[in-house]
MILO-426412 format. One line per 2 residues: their letters; for each residue z, y negated, x negated of C-alpha. Coordinates in Angstrom, 3 decimals, always signed. Example, Ala and Ser with C-alpha at 12.3 -4.5 7.8 and 13.67 -1.06 7.14 Angstrom:
# MILO-426412
as> +7.800,+4.500,-12.300; +7.140,+1.060,-13.670;
This chain:
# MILO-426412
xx> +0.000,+0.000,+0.000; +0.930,-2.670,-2.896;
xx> -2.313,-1.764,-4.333; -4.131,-2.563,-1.158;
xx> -2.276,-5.605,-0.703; -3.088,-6.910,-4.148;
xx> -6.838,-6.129,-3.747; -6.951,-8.020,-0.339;
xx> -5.232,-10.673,-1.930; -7.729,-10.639,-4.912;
xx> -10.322,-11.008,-2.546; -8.670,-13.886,-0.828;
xx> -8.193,-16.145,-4.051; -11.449,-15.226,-5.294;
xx> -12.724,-16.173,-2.004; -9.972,-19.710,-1.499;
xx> -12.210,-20.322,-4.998; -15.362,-19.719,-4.662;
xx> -15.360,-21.393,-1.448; -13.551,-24.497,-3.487;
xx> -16.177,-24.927,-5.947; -19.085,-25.093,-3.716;
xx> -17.173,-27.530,-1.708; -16.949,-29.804,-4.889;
xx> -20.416,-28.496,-6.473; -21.894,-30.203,-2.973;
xx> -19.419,-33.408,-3.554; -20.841,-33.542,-7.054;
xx> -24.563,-33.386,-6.769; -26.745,-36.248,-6.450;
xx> -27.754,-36.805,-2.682; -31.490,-37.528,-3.710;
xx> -32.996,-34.369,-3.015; -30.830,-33.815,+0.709;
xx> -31.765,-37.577,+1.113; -35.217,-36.248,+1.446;
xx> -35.679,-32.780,+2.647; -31.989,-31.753,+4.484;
xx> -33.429,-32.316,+7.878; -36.446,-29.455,+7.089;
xx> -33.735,-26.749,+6.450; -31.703,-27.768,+10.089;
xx> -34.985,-27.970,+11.871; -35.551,-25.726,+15.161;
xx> -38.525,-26.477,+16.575; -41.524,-25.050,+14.128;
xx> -43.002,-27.476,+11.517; -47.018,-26.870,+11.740;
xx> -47.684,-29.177,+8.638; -46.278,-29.171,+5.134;
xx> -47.403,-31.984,+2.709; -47.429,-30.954,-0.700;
xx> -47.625,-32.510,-3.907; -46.249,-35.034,-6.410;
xx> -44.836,-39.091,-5.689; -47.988,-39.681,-4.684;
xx> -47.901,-37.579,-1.372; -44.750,-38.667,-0.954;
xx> -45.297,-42.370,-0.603; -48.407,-41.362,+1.092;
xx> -48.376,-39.346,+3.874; -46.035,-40.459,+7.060;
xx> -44.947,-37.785,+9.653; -43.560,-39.533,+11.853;
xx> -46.550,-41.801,+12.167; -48.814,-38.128,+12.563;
xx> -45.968,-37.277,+15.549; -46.573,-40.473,+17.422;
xx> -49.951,-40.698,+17.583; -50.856,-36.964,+17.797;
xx> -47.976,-35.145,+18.603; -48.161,-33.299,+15.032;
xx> -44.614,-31.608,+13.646; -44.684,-32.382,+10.137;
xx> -42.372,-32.359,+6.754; -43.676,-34.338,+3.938;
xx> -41.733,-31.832,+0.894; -43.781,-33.678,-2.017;
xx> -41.521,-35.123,-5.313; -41.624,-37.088,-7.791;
xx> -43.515,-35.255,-10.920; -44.079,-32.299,-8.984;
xx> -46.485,-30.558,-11.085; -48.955,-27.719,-8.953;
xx> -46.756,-24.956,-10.543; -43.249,-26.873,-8.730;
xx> -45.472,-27.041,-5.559; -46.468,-23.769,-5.065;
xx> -42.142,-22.401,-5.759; -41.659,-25.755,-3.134;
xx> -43.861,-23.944,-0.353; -42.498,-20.176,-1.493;
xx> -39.219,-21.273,-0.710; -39.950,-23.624,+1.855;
xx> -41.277,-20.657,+3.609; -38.133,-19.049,+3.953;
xx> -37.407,-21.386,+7.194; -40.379,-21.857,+8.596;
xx> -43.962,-20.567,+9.247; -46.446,-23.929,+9.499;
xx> -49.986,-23.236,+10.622; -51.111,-25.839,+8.214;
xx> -50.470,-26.848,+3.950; -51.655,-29.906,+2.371;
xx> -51.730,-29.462,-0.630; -52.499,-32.639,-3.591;
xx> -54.263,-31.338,-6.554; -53.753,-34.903,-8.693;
xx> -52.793,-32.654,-11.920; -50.575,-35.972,-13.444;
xx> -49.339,-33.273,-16.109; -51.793,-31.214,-17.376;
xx> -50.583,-28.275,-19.215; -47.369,-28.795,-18.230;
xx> -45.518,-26.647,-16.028; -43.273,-29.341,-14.704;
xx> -43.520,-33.190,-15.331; -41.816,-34.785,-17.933;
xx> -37.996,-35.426,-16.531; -35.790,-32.322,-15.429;
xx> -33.913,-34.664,-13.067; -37.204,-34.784,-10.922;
xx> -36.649,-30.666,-10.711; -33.075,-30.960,-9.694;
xx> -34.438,-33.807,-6.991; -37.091,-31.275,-5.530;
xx> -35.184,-28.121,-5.615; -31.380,-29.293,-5.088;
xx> -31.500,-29.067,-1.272; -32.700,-25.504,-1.387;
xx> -30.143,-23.141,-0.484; -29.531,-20.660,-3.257;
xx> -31.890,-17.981,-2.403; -33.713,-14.666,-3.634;
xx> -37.000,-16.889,-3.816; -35.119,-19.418,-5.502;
xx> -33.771,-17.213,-8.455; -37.564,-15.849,-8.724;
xx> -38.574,-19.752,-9.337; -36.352,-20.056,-12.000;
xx> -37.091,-17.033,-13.810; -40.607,-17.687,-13.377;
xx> -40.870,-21.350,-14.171; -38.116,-21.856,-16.891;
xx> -37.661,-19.098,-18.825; -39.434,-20.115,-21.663;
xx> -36.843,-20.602,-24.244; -39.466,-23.337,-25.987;
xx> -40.275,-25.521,-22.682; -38.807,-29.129,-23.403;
xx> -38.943,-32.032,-21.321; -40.688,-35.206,-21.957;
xx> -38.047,-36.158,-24.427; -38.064,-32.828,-26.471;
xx> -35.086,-31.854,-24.598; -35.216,-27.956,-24.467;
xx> -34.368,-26.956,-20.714; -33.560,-22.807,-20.724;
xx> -29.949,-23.656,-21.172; -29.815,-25.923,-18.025;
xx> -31.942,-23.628,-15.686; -29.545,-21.772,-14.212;
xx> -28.110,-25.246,-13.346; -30.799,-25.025,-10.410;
xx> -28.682,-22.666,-8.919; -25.828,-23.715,-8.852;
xx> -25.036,-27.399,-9.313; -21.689,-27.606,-10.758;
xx> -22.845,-27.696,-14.178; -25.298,-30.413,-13.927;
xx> -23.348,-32.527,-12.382; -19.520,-31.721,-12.755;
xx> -18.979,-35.083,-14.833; -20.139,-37.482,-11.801;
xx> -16.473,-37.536,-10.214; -16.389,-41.075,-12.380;
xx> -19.363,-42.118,-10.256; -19.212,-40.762,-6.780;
xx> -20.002,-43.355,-4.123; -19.206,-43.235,+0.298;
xx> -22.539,-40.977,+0.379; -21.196,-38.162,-1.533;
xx> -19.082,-37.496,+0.752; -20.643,-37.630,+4.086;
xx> -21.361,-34.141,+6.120; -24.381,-32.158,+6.155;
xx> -25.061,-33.558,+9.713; -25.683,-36.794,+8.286;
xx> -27.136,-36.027,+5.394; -29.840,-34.138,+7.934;
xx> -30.027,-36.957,+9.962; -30.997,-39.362,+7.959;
xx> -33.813,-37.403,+6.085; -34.980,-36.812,+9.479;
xx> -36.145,-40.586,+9.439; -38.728,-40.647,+6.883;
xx> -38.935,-36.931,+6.640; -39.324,-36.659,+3.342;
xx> -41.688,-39.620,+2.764; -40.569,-43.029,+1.717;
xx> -43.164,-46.592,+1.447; -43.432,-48.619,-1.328;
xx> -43.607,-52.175,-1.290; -45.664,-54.072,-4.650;
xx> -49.030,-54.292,-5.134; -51.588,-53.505,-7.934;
xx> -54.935,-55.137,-7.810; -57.958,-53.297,-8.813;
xx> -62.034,-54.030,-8.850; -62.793,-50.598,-10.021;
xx> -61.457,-46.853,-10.164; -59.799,-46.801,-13.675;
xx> -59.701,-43.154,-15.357; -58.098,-43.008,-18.851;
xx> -60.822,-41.949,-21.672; -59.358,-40.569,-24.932;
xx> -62.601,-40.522,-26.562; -61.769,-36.778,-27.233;
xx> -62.366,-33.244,-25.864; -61.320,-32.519,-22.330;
xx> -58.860,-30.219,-21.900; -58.585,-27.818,-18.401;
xx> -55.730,-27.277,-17.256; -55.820,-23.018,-16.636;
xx> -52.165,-23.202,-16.140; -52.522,-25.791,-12.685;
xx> -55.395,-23.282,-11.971; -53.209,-20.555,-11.891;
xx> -50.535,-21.919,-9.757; -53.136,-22.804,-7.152;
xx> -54.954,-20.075,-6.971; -51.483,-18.347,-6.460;
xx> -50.884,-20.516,-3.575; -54.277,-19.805,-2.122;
xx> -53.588,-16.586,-2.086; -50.176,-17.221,-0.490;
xx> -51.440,-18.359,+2.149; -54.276,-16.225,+3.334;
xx> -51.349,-13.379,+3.120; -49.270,-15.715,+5.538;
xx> -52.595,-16.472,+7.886; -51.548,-20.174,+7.130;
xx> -54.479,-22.589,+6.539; -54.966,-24.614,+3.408;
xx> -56.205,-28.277,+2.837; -56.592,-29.569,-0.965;
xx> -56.610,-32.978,-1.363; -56.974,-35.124,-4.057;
xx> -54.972,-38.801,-4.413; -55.236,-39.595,-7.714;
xx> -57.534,-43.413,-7.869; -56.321,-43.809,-11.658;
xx> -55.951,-40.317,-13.442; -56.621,-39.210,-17.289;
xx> -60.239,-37.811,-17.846; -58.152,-34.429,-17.214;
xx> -57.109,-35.218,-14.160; -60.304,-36.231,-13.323;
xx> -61.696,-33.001,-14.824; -59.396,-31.070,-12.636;
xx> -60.043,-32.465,-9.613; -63.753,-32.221,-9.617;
xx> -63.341,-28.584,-10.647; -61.923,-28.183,-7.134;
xx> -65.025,-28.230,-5.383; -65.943,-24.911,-6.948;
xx> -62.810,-23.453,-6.095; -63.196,-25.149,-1.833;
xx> -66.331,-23.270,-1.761; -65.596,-20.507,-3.267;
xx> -62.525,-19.743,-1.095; -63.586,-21.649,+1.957;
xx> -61.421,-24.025,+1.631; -61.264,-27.424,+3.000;
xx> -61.095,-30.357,+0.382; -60.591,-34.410,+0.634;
xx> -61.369,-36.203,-2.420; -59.706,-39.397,-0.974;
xx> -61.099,-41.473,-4.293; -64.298,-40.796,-2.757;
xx> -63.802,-41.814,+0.132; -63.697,-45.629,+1.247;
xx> -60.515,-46.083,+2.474; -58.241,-48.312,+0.732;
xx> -58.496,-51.749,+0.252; -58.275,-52.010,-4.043;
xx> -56.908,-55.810,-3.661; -54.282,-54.988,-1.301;
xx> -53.176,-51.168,-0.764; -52.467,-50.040,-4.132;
xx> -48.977,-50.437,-5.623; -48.466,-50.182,-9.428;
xx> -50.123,-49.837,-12.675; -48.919,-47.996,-14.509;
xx> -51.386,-45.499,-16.121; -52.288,-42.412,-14.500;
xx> -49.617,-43.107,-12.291; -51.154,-45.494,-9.262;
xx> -49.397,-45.129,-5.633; -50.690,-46.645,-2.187;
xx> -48.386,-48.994,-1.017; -47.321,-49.177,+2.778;
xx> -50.501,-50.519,+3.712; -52.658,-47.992,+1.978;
xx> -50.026,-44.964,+2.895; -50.568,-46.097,+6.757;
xx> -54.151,-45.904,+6.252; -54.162,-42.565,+4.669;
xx> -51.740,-41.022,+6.935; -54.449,-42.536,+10.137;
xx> -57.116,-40.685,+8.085; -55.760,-37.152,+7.406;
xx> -54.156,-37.307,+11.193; -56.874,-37.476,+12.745;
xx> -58.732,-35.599,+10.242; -56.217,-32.768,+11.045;
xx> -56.236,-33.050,+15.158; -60.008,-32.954,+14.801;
xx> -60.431,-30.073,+12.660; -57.548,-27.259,+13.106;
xx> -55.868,-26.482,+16.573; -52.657,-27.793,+16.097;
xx> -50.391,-28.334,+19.342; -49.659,-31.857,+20.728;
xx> -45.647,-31.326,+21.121; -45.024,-34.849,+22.745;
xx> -44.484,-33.766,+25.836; -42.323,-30.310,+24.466;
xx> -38.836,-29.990,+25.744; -38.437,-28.054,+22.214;
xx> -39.011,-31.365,+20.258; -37.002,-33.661,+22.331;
xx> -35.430,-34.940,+19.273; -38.320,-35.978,+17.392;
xx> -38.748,-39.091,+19.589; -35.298,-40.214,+18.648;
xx> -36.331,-39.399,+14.851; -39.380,-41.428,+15.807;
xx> -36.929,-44.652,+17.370; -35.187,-44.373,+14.074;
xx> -38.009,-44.365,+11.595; -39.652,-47.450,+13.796;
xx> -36.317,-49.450,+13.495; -36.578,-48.026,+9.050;
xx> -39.864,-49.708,+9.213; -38.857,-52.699,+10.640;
xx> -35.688,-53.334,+8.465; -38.031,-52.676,+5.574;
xx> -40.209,-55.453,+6.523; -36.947,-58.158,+7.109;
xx> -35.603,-57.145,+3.478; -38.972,-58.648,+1.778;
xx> -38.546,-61.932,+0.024; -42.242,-62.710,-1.180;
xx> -44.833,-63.032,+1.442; -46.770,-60.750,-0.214;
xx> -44.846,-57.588,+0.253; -44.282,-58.907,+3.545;
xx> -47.818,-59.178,+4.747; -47.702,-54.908,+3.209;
xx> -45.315,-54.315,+5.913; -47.319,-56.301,+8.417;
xx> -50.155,-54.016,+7.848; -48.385,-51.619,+11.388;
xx> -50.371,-51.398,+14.028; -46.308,-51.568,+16.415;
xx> -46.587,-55.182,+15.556; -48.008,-58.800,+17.287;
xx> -47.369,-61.777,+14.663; -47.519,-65.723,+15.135;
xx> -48.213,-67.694,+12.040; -47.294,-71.069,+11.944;
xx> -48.890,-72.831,+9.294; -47.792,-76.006,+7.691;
xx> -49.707,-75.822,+4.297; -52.541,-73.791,+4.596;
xx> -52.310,-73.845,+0.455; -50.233,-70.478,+1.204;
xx> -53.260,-68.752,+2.157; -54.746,-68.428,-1.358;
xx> -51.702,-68.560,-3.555; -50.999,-65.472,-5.827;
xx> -53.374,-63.324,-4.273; -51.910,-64.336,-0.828;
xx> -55.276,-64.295,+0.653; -56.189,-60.221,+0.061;
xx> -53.093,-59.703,+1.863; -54.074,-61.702,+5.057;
xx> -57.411,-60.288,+4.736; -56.407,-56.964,+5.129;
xx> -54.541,-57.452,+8.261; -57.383,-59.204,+10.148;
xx> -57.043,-62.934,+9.513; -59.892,-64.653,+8.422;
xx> -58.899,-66.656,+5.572; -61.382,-69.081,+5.367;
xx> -61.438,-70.119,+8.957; -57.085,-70.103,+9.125;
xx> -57.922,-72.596,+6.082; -59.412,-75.461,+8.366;
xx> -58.341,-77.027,+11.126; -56.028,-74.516,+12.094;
xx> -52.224,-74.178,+12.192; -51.417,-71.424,+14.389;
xx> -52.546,-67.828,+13.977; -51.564,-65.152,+16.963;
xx> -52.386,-61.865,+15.898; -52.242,-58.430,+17.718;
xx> -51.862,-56.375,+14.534; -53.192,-52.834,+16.565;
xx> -56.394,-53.981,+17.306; -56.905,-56.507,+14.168;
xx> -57.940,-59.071,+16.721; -56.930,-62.892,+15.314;
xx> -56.904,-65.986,+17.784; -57.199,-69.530,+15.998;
xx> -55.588,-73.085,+17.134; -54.638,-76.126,+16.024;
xx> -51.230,-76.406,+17.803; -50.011,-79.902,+19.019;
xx> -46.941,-78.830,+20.860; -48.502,-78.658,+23.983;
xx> -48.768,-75.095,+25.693; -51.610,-72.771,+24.599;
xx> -53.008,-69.757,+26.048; -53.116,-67.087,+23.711;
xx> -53.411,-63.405,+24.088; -49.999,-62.114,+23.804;
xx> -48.866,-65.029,+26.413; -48.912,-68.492,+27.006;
xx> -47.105,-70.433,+23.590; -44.723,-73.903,+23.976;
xx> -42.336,-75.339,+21.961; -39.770,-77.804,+22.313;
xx> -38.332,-80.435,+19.701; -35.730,-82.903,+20.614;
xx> -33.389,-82.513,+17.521; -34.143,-79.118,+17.093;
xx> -37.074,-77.411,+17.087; -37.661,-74.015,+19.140;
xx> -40.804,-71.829,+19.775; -41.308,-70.104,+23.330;
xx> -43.475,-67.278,+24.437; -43.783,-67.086,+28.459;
xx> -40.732,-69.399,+28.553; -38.619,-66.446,+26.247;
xx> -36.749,-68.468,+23.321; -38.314,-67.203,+19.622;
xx> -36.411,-69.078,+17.643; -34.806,-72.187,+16.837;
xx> -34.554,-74.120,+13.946; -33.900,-77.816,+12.657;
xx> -36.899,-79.234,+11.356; -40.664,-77.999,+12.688;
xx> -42.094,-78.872,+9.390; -39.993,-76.264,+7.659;
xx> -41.857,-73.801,+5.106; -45.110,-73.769,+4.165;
xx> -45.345,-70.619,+6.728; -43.296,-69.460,+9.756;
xx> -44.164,-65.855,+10.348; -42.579,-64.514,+13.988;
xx> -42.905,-60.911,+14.366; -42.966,-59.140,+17.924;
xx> -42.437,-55.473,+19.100; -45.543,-54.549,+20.939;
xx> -43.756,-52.184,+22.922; -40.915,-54.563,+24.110;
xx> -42.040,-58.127,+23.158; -38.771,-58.267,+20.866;
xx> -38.387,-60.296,+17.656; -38.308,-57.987,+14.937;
xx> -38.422,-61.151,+12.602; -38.722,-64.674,+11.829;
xx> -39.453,-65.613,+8.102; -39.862,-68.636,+6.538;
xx> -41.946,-68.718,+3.327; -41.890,-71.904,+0.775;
């Protein structure tokens, strides 16, 4: 009997500890990777689309955006650095929860040769919200036991591996660090992923004329080991009856990249396989929807990422029978995702201070905007004029004789008047102000705003819900 009891009670401490230190593993880690992806692991309702790929999925693709206008369930499980050898472990494991009908898969190969980009953090952000798994073990043994793999640094990485598996000794000295987040449940840790859904838009832009590709004067390298990994993941998914699309985002790349990407073709037709070269495509504006510069590296920006994510929804409604789950009791939720990701959208828009990554945020098609010009110099500072442009205001013609701009941002449709205070007939209502002291704008007799001084700013810009003729915004610009 004592020997019993002293084996139960073994149990019970080992238990009591084990228990313990996954309690303050999941204090420990960084948040970044359930920030993104927690919601996909508490989802009920099946998930027909996966995005795949590296940052530049990831700031591309919206789901939420794809739900709204088409009813499509989708998870955008792209990362930063993600390699095509980290994408195809992403979708083996992500395939332990659910079964889509659809993968989109980006073959931008940013690191050729490589079998995961150059910072092991990136890994940890991709992977970390996995739950330990038999598929997850296999991606470790099969992506990071080489004893000789380094990151970008010439760190060597074998010794941290296992680290992927359990978090404890990656991140057991951040108790010094922890912040409110750390703490919070997994409820609300799935929650708020559920917003974005693994996407996230970037505000900045990057002008460009021309596509730029990176020439070393030198032999091209192909990168066999990328080839592998996809052709693995082709084969994936004709065993799971799951259809593939291979896309291609990368509008600056290295000659490899480049190299890479047109070797695709051979591989679509080969396999049957459907493939979107977006740089071939003309879709993005290169003086407003590109974000940064630098090389080999170049995102969209909101503006671009809401074009792109219009293109391949209605690319994918057109082309694969994919339910519209609108109107499914089953996905009740996702409108309240949806409510949630609108009101992300529009706090992203109040918390820009230049005009110009305001105008990025303007580019939704949820939005009607009044300008109020007072210097119509703003319309060509810095660049400001690309920006206007590519929301449908004619530059040229705001610059004369004009000083108020209404603009139903859905349709691209721009109305032009010189405003003298007296009431104006526009197409989102009839327009009046009043200024005795103060100076207030109306819209069918419904109070803006109200400020001191008419003359204030060089630009007013009033934002409106479509849906429920709220402000989102007023902004004054200097």
């Amino acid at each position: 009997m004592d020997k019993i009891k002293k084996v139960i009670s073994a149990i019970v401490l080992l238990t009591l500890v084990t228990v313990s230190l996954n309690k303050v593993s999941s204090i420990l880690q960084l948040k970044e990777s359930d920030n993104r992806y927690a919601a996909y692991f508490a989802e009920d309702a099946r998930i027909d689309v996966l995005f795949l790929g590296s940052s530049h999925v990831r700031y591309t693709f919206f789901p939420m955006e794809l739900w709204n206008d088409y009813g499509i369930s989708s998870f955008n499980l792209a990362g930063n650095g993600n390699t095509i050898p980290v994408c195809y472990w992403t979708l083996v494991n992500a395939l332990d929860y659910q079964m889509p009908k659809v993968v989109v898969m980006d073959v931008f190969d940013m690191w050729p040769g490589r079998i995961f980009g150059e910072v092991w953090g990136q890994v940890h952000e991709t992977f970390d919200a996995f739950p330990l798994s038999i598929n997850k073990y296999r991606m470790v043994k099969d992506l990071f036991d080489d004893k000789e793999l380094k990151d970008g640094k010439g760190n060597y990485i074998y010794d941290k591996r296992w680290e992927l598996l359990w978090d404890l000794g990656e991140y057991h000295t951040r108790w010094v660090s922890l912040e409110k987040e750390d703490f919070y449940g997994q409820a609300k840790l799935e929650e708020g992923s559920a917003v974005w859904k693994g996407a996230y838009p970037l505000a900045g832009v990057a002008k460009r004329n021309e596509y730029v590709y990176l020439n070393k004067g030198e032999e091209i390298y192909y990168d066999e080991i990328s080839a592998d990994y996809l052709m693995r993941m082709i084969l994936l998914c004709k065993e799971r009856d799951i259809t593939l699309l291979l896309i291609n985002t990368g509008y600056d790349c290295s000659d490899e990249a480049k190299y890479f990407a047109d070797s695709v073709y051979d591989i679509s037709e080969e396999y049957n396989i459907p493939y979107i070269d977006f740089t071939k495509e003309n879709l993005i504006n290169f003086e407003s929807d590109l974000y940064d510069t630098s090389d080999n590296n170049i995102h969209v920006n909101f503006s671009g990422a809401e074009k792109l994510t219009s293109y391949i929804g209605a690319y994918l409604s057109e082309h694969f029978q994919l339910q519209d789950h609108r109107e499914d009791d089953n996905y009740v939720r996702w409108w309240d995702d949806y409510h949630r990701f609108t009101e992300s959208k529009k706090e992203h828009l109040r918390l820009q201070g230049s005009i110009i990554n305001y105008l990025i945020f303007l580019a939704d098609e949820d939005y009607q905007t009044i300008f109020e010009i007072n210097h119509s110099d703003i319309l060509h500072e810095d660049g400001n004029a690309a920006m206007f442009q590519n929301i449908g205001i004619d530059v040229e013609r705001a610059f004369h004789n004009c000083n108020l701009i209404v603009l139903d941002n859905e349709s691209g449709n721009a109305e032009y008047f010189y405003f003298d205070d007296s009431e104006i007939s526009t197409g989102i209502g009839e327009i009046s102000c009043i200024d005795k002291g103060a100076f207030s704008l109306y819209l069918d007799k419904k109070e803006l705003y109200e400020i001191e001084n008419k003359d204030e700013g060089k630009i007013r810009i009033t934002v409106l819900d479509k849906n429920t003729g709220e402000v989102v915004d007023m902004h004054i610009f200097q």
